[in-house]
Residue, then its C-alpha position, 0 to 999 in steps of 0.5 A: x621707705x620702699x613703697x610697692x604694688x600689692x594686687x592694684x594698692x600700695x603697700x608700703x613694706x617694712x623689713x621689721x613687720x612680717x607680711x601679715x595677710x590682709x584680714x589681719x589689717x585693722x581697716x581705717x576710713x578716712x576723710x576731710x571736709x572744709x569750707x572754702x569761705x572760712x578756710x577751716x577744715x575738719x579730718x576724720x577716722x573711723x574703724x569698726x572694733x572687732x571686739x565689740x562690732x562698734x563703730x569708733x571714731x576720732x576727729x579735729x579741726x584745722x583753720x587756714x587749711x585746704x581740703x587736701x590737707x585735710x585728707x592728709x591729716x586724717x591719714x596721719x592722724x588715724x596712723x598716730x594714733x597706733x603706738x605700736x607697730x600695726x598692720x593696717x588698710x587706710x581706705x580714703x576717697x581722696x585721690x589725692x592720697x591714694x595715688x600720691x601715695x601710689x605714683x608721686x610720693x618715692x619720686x617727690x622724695x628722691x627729686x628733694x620734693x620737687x614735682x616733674x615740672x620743677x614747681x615744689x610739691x604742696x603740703x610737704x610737712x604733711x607728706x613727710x609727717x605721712x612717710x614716718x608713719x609709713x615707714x613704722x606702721x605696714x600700710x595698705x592704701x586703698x581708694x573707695x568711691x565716695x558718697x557711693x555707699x561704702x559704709x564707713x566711707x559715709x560714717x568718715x565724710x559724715x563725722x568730719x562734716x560733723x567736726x566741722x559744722x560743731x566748730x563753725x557754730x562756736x565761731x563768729x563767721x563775719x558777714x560779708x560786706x554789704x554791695x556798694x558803689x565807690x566811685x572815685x573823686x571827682x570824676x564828673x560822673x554823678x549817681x543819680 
């Protein structure tokens, strides 16, 4: 794997792919959502068909998660799905991945997946599931503004939070437990 900047985003180079120009690239947004009182997360990928002109999109949910890895799986995710070898541009809000992906990622591998400080890097299995992708797929990374008009930005946020709010509803959420006042025994305190 051998990552380098290309014009303010990483590219990640690879000898079997030709340097294909950017209006090649299948262009593919991403996004995560979750909800912090369930833990359950949902990833979404979006991408115009240049056959049709169509939106398509694809989406999946995750319990126990965190949002940042649900911004990684829909990297992941969206590169998966592409069995042959294909030039893409994964634009993402998250900058997270972006500048993981740009300033952390060569370093965390070469340091065997420890950050500056010596605390391990979150989210590993992810991170490396991302540079097998990188390293088969001709990734371009780019940041975007979220909630900021990009419209495939907002159709990615809005189809993960679609995901999302489809799983909640088929899932009991308990409610929380009811405020009380337990007081240890025999205290000589009385509530009155």
């Amino acid at each position: 794997l051998q990552l380098a900047a290309n014009g303010g985003a990483w590219v990640a180079k690879q000898p079997k792919i030709p340097k294909i120009d950017s209006v090649d690239r299948i262009r593919i947004f991403t996004d995560g959502a979750w909800d912090p009182k369930t833990r359950v997360g949902a990833w979404a990928y979006v991408w115009r068909d240049e056959q049709t002109g169509e939106w398509r999109k694809c989406t999946g949910v995750a319990t126990w998660t965190t949002n940042n890895r649900m911004e990684l799986r829909a990297v992941i995710e969206a590169a998966r799905s592409f069995e042959n070898q294909t030039a893409l541009e994964i634009v993402s809000d998250s900058k997270y991945v972006t500048l993981s992906v740009e300033h952390d990622l060569a370093r965390w591998r070469r340091s065997k997946w420890r950050r500056a400080s010596g605390a391990k890097v979150k989210n590993t299995l992810l991170w490396r599931a991302l540079i097998t992708e990188i390293s088969f797929h001709d990734i371009k990374f780019t940041w975007t503004r979220g909630h900021d008009g990009d419209e495939g930005n907002e159709m990615a946020d809005e189809a993960a939070k679609e995901a999302l709010k489809a799983y909640l509803a088929t899932v009991p959420i308990p409610e929380p437990p009811s405020p009380q006042i337990v007081l240890p025994l025999n205290t000589g305190f009385s509530a009155s």
